[in-house]
ROLOKE-404524 format. One record per residue: x negated, z, y negated of N, C-alpha, C in turn; residue number from 1; residue in three letters. Coordinates in Angstrom, 1 decimal, always signed. Layout:
N
R     npx     npz     npy    capx    capz    capy     cpx     cpz     cpy   nr  rest
R       X       Z       Y       X       Z       Y       X       Z       Y  NUM   ALA
...
REM end
This chain:
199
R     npx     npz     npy    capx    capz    capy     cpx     cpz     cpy   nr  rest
R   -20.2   -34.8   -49.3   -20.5   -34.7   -47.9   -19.3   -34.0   -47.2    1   UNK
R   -18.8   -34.8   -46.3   -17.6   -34.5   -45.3   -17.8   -33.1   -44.6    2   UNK
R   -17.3   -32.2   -44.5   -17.8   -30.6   -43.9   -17.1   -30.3   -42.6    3   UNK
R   -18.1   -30.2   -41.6   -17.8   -30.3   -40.3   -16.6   -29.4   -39.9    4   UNK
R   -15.6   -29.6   -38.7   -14.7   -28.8   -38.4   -15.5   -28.0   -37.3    5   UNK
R   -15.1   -26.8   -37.0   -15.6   -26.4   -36.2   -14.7   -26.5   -34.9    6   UNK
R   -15.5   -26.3   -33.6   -14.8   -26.9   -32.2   -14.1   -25.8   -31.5    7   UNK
R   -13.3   -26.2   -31.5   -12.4   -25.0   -30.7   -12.4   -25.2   -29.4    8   UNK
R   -12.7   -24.3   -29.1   -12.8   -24.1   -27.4   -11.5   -23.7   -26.1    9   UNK
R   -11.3   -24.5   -25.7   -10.3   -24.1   -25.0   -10.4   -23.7   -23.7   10   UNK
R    -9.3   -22.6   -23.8    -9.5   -21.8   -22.5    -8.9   -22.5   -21.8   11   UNK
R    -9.4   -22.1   -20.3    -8.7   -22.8   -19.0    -8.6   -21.6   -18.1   12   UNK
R    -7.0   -22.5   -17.6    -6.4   -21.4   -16.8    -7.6   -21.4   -15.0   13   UNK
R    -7.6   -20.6   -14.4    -7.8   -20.6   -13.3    -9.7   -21.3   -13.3   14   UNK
R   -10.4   -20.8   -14.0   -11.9   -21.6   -15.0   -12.8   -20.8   -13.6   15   UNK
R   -12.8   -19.7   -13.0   -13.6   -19.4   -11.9   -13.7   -20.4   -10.9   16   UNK
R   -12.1   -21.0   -10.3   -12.2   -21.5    -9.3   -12.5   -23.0    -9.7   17   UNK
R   -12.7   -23.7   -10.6   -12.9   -25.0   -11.4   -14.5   -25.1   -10.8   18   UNK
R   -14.3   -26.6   -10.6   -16.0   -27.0   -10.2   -17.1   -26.8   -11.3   19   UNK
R   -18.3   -26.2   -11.4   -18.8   -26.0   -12.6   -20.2   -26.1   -12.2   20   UNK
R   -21.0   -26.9   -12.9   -22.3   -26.6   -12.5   -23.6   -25.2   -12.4   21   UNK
R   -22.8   -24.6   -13.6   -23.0   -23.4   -13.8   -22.8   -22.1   -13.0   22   UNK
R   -21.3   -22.6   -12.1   -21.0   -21.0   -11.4   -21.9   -21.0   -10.2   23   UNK
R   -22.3   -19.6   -10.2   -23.1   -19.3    -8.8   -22.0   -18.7    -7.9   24   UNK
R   -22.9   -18.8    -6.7   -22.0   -18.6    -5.7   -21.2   -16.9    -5.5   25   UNK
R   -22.2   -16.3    -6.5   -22.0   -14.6    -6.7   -19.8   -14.5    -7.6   26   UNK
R   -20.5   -15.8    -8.3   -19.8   -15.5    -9.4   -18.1   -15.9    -8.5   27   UNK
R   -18.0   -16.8    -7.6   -17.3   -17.4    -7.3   -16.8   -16.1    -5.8   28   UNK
R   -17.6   -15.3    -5.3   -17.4   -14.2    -4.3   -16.6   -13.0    -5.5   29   UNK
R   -17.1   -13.1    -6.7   -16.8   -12.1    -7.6   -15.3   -12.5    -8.3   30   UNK
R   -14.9   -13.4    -8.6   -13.9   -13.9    -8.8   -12.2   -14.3    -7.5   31   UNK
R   -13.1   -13.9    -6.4   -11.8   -14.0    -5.3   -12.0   -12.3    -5.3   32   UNK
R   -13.0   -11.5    -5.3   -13.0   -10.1    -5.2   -11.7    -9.4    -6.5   33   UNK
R   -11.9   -10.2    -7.3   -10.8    -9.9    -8.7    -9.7   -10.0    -8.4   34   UNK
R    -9.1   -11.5    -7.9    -7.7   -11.8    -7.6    -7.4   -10.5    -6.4   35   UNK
R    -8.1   -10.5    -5.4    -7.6    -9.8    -4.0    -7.4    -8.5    -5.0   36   UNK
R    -8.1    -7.6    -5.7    -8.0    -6.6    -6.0    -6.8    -5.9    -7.1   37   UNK
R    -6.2    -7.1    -8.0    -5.0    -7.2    -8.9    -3.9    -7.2    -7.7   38   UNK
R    -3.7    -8.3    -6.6    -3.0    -8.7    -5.3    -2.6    -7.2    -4.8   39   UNK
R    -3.7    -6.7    -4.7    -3.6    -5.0    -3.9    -2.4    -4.4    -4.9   40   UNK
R    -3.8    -4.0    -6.2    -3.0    -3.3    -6.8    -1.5    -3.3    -7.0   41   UNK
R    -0.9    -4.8    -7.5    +0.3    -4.8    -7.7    +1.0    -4.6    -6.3   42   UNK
R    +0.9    -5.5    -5.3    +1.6    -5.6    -4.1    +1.6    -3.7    -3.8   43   UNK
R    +0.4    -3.5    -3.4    +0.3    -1.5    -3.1    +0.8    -0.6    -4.0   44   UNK
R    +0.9    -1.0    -5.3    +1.6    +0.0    -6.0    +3.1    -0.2    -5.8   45   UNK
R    +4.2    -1.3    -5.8    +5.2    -1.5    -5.6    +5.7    -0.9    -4.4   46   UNK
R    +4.9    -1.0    -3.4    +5.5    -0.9    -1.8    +4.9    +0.7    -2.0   47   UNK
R    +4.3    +1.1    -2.5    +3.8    +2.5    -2.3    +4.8    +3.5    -3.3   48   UNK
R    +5.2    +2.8    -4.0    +6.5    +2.7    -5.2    +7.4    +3.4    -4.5   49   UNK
R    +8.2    +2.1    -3.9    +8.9    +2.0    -3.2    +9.3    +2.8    -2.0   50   UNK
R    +8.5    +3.4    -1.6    +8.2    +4.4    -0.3    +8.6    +5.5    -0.6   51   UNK
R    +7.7    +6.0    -1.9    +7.9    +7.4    -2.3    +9.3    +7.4    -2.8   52   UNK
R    +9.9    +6.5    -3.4   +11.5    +6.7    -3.7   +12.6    +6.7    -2.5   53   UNK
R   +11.8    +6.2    -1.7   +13.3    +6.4    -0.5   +12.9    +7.6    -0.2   54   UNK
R   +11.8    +8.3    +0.8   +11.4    +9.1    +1.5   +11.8   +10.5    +0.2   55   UNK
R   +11.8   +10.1    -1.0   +12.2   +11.6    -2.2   +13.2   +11.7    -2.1   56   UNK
R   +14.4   +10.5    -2.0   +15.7   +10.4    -2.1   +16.2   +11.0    -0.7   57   UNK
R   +15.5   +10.5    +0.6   +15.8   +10.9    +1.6   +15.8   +12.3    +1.7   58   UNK
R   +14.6   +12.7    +1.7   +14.7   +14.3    +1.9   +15.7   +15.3    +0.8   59   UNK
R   +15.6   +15.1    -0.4   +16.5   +15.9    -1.0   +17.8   +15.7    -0.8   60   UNK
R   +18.7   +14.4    -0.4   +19.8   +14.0    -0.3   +19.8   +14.8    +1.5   61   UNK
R   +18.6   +15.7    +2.3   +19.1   +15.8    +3.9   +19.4   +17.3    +3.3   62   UNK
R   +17.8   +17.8    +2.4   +18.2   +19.6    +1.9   +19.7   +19.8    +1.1   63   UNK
R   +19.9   +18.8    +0.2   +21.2   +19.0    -0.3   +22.6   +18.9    +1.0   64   UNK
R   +22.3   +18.4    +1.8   +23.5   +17.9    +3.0   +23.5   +19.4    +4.2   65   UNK
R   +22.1   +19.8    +4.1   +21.9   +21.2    +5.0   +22.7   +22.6    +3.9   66   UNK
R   +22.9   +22.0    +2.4   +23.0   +23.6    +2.0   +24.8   +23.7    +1.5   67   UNK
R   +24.8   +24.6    +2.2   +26.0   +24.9    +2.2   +26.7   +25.6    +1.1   68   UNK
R   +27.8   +25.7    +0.0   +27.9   +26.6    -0.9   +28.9   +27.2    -0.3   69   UNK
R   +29.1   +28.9    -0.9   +29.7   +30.1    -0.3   +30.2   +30.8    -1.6   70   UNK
R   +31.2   +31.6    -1.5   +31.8   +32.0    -2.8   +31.0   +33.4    -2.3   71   UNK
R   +30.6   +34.3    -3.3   +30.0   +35.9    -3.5   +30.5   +36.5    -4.6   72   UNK
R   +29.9   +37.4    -4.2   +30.6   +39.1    -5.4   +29.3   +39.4    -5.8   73   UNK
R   +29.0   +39.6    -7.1   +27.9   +40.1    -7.7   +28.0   +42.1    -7.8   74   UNK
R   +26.9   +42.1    -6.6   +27.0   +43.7    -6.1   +26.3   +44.5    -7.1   75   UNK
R   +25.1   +44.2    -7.6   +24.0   +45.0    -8.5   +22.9   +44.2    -9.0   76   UNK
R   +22.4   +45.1   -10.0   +21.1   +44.3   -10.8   +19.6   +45.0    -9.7   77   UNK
R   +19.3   +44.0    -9.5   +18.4   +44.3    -8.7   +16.4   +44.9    -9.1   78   UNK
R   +16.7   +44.2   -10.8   +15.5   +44.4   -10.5   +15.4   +45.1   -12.4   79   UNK
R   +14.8   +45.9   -12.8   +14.9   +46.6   -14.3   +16.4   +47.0   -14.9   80   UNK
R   +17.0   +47.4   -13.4   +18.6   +47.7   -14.0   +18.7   +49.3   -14.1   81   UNK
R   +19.8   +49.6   -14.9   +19.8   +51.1   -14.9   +21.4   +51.1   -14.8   82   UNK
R   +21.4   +52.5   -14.5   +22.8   +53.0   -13.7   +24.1   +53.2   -14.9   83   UNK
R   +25.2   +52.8   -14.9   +26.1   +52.0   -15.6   +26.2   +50.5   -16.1   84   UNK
R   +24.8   +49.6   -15.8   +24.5   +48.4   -16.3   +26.2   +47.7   -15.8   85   UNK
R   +26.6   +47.1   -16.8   +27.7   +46.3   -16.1   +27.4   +44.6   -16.1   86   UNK
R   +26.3   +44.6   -16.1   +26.0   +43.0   -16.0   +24.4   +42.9   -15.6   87   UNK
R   +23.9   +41.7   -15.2   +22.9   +41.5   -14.5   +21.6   +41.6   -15.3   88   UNK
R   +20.4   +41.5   -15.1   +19.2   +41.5   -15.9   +19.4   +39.9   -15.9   89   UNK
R   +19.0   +39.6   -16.9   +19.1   +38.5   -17.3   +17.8   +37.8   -18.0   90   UNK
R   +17.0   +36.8   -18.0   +15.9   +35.8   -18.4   +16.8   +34.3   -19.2   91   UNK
R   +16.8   +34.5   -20.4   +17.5   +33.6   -20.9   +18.7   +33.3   -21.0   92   UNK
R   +19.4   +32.0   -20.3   +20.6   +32.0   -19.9   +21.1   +32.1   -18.7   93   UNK
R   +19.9   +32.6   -17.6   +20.3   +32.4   -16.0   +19.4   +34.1   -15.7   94   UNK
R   +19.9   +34.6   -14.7   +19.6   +35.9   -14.1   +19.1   +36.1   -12.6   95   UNK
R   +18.8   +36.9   -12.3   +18.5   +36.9   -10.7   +19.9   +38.4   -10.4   96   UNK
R   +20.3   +38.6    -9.6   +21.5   +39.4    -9.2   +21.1   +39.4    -7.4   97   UNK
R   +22.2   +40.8    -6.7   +22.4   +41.2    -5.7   +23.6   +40.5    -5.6   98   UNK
R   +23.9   +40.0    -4.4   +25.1   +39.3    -4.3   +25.7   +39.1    -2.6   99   UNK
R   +27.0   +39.3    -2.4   +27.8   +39.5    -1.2   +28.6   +38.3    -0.8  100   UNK
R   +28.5   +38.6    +0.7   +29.1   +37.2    +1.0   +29.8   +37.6    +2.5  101   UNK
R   +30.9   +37.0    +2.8   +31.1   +36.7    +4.4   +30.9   +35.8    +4.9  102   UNK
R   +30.4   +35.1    +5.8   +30.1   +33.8    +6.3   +30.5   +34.6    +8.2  103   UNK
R   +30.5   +33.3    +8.9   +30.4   +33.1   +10.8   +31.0   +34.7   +10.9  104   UNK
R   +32.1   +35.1    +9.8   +32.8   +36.7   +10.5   +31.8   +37.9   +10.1  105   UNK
R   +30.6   +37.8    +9.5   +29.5   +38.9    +9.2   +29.6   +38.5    +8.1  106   UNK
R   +29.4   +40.2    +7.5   +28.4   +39.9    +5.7   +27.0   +40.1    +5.5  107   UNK
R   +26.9   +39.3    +4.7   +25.3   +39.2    +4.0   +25.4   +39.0    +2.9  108   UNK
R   +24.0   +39.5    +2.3   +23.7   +39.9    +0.9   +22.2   +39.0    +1.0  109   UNK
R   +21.9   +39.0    -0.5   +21.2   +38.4    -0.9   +20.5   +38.0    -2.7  110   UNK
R   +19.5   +38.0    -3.3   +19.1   +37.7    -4.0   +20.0   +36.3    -4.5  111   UNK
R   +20.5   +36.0    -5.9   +21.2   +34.7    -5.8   +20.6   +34.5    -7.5  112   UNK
R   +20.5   +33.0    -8.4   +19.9   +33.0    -9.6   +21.0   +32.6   -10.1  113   UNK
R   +21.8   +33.2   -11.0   +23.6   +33.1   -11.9   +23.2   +33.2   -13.2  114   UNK
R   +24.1   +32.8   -13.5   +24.5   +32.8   -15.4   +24.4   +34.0   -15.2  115   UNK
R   +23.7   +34.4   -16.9   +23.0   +35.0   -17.4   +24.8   +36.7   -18.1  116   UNK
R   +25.2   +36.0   -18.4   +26.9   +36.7   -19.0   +27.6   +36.9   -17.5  117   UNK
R   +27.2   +36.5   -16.5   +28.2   +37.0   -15.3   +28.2   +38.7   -15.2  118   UNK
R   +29.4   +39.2   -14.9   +29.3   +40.8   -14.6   +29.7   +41.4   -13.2  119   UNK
R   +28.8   +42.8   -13.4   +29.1   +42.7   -12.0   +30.6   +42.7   -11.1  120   UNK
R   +30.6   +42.3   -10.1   +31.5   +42.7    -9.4   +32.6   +40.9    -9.6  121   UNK
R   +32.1   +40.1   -10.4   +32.6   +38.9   -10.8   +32.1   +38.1    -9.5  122   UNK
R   +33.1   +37.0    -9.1   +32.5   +36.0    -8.3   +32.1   +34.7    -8.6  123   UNK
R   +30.9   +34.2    -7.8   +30.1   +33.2    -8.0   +29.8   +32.4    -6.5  124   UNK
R   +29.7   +31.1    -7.6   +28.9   +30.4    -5.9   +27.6   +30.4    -5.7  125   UNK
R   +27.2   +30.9    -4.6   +25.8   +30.3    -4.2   +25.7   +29.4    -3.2  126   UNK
R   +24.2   +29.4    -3.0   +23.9   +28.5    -1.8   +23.5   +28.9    -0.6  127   UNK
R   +23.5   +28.9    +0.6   +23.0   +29.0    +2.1   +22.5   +27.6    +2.5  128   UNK
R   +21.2   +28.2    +3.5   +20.9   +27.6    +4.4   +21.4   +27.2    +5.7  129   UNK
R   +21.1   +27.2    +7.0   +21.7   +27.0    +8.2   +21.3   +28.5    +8.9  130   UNK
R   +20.6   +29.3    +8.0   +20.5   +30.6    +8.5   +21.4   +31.8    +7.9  131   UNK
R   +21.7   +31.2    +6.7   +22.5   +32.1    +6.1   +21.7   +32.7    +4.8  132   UNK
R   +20.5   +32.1    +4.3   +20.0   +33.0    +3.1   +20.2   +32.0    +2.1  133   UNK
R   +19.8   +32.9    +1.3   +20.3   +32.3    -0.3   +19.6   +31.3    -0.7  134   UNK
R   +19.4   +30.1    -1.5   +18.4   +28.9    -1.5   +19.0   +28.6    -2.8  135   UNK
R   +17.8   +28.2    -3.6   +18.1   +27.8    -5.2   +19.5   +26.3    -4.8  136   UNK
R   +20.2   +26.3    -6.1   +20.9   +25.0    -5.7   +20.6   +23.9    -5.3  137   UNK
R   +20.7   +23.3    -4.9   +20.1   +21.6    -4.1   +20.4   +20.4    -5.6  138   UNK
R   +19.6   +19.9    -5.8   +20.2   +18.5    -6.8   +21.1   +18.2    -6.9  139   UNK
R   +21.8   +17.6    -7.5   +22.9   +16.6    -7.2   +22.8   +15.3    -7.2  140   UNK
R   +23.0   +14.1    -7.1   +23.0   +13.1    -6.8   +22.4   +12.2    -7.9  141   UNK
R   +23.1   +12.5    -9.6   +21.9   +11.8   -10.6   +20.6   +12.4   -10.4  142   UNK
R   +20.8   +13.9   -10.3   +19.1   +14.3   -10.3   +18.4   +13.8    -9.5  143   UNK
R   +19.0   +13.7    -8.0   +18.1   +13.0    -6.5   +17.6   +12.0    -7.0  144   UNK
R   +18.6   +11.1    -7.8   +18.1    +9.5    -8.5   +16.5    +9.7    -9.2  145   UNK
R   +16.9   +10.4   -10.3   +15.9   +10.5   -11.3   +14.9   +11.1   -10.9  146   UNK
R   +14.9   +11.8    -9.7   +13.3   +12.5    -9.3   +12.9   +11.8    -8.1  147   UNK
R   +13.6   +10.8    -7.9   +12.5    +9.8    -6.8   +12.4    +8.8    -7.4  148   UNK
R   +13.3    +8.1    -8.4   +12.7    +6.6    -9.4   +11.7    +7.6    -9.9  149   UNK
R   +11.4    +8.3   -10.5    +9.9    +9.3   -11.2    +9.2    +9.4   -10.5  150   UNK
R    +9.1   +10.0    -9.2    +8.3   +10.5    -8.2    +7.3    +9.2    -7.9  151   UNK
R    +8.2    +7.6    -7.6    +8.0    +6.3    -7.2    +7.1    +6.1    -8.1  152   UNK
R    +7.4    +6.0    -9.6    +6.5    +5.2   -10.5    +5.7    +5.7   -10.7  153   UNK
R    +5.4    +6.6   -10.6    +4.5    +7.7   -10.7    +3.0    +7.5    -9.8  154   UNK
R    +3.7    +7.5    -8.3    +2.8    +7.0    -7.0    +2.4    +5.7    -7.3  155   UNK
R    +3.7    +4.5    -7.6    +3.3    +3.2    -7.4    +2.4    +3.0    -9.1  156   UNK
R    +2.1    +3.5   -10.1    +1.5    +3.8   -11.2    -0.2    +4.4   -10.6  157   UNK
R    -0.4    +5.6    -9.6    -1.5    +6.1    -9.3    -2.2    +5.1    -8.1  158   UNK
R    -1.5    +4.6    -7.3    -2.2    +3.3    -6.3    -2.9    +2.3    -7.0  159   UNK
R    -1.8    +1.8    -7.8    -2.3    +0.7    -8.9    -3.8    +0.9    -9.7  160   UNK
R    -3.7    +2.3   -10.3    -4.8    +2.4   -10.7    -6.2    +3.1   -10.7  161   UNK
R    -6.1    +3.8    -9.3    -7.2    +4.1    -8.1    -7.5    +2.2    -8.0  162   UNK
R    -6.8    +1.4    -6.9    -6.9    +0.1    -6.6    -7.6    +0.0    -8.1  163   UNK
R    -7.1    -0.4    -9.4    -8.0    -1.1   -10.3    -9.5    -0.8   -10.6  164   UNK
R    -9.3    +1.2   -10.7   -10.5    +1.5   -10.9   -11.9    +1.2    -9.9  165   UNK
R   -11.7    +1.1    -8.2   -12.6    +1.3    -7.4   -13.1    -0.2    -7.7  166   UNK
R   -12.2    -1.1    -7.9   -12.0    -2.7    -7.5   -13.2    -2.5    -8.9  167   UNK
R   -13.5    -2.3   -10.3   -14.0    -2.2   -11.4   -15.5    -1.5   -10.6  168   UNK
R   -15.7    -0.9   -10.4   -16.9    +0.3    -9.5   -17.7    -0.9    -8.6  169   UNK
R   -16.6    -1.5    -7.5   -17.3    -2.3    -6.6   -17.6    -4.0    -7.5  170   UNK
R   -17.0    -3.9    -8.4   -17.6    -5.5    -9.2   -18.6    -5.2   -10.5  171   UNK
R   -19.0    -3.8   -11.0   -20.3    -3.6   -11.6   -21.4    -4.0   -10.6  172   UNK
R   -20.9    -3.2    -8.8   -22.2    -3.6    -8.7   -22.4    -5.1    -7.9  173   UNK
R   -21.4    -5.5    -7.9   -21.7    -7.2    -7.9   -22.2    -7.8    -8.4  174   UNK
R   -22.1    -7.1    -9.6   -22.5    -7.8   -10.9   -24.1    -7.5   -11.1  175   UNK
R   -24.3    -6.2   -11.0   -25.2    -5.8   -11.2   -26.8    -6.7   -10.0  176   UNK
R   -26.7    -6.4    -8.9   -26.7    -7.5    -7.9   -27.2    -9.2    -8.2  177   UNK
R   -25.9   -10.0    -9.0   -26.1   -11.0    -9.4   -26.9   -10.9   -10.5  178   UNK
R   -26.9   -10.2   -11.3   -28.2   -10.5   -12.1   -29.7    -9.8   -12.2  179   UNK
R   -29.9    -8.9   -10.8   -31.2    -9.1   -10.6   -31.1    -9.8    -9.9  180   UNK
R   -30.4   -10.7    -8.8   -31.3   -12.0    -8.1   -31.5   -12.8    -9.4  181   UNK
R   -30.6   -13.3   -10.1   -30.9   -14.2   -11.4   -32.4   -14.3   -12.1  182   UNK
R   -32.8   -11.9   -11.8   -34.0   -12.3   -13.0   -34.9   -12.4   -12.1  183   UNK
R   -34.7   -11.8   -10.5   -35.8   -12.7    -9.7   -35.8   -13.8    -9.9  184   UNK
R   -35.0   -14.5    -9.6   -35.0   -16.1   -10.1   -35.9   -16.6   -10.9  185   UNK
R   -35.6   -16.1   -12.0   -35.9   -16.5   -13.3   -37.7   -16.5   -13.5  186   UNK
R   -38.0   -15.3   -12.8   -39.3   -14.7   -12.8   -39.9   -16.1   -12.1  187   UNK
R   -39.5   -16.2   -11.0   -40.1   -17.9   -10.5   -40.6   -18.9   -11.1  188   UNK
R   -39.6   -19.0   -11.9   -39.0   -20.2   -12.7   -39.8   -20.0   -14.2  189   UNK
R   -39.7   -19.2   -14.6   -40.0   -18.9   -16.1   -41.5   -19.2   -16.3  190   UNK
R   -42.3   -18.8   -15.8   -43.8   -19.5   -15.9   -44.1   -21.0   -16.2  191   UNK
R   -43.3   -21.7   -15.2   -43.7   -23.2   -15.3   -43.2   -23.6   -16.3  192   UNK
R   -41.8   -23.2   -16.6   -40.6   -23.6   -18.1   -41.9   -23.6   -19.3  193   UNK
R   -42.3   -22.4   -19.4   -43.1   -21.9   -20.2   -44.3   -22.6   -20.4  194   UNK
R   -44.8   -23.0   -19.8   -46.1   -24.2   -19.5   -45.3   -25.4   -19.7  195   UNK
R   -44.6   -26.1   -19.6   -44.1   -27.2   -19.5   -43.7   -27.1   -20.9  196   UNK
R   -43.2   -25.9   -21.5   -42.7   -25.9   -23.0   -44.0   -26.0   -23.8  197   UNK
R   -45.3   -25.3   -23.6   -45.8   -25.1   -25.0   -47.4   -26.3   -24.4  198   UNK
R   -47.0   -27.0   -23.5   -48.2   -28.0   -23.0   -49.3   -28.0   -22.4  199   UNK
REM end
């Protein structure tokens, strides 16, 4: 006896929108609710992407353009220093220091964060604002890169997948929905089936 093959079933592309005797109208509301909601997510994560990386690049590339660097004199250890210290309190390889400067014809002093081996009375650059105070260094130009492509995929990565999650939330209860009308349905229907089946 010849031994049956078994049937392989083939998938079809685009099988929601395909005429079917079977689909209900739920199922066919449920299946454009799918596409729009992948549509969102990709389209809104990209452009939402894309947003957060100009607007990151933008602002750090205007802070970096506002801050000015100034040459200073490292005056004193400001903070756990004792008297003869000839170099700064130091945290690793970088320090916090008292630090002098002339700028607009006046001096000013300031908190500045230096290598860790500078001594006092050594000069250093820091940074100023448009007021004249000290301000951690600004990026540079790969860093600007790398922390708004990050910043971007990051955003365009959390749109995407808020958009997938809710889109998941609002098609349980679609779903959920379609198959109590079904078992109303059914309830209708199921009596006579039932009679008609056992005579």
């Amino acid at each position: 006896m010849e031994e049956e093959r078994p049937t392989r079933v083939r998938r079809r592309w685009l099988w929601r929108w395909r005429s079917n005797p079977l689909r209900r109208p739920c199922d066919r509301r449920e299946a454009w609710f799918v596409l729009a909601v992948w549509a969102f997510a990709l389209l809104g994560g990209v452009c939402t992407g894309w947003a957060a990386q100009t607007a990151t690049a933008d602002s750090l590339t205007a802070s970096r353009s506002a801050a000015v660097p100034v040459s200073a004199v490292v005056t004193e250890i400001p903070l756990g220093g004792t008297e003869g210290k000839t170099t700064v309190e130091s945290y690793g390889d970088r320090a916090w220091a008292e630090v002098r400067w002339t700028g607009d014809g006046t001096s000013h002093t300031g908190t500045a964060w230096i290598d860790a081996d500078t001594t006092v009375g050594a000069s250093v650059t820091v940074w100023t604002d448009g007021e004249g105070k000290v301000i951690p260094e600004p990026a540079d130009h790969g860093q600007i890169q790398r922390q708004a492509v990050l910043l971007g995929v990051l955003s365009g990565l959390a749109v995407a997948a808020l958009a997938v999650a809710g889109g998941r939330l609002v098609r349980q209860g679609m779903e959920n929905r379609c198959v109590a009308r079904w078992e109303a349905e059914w309830a209708l229907v199921e009596p006579q089936w039932r009679k008609r089946m056992l005579g």
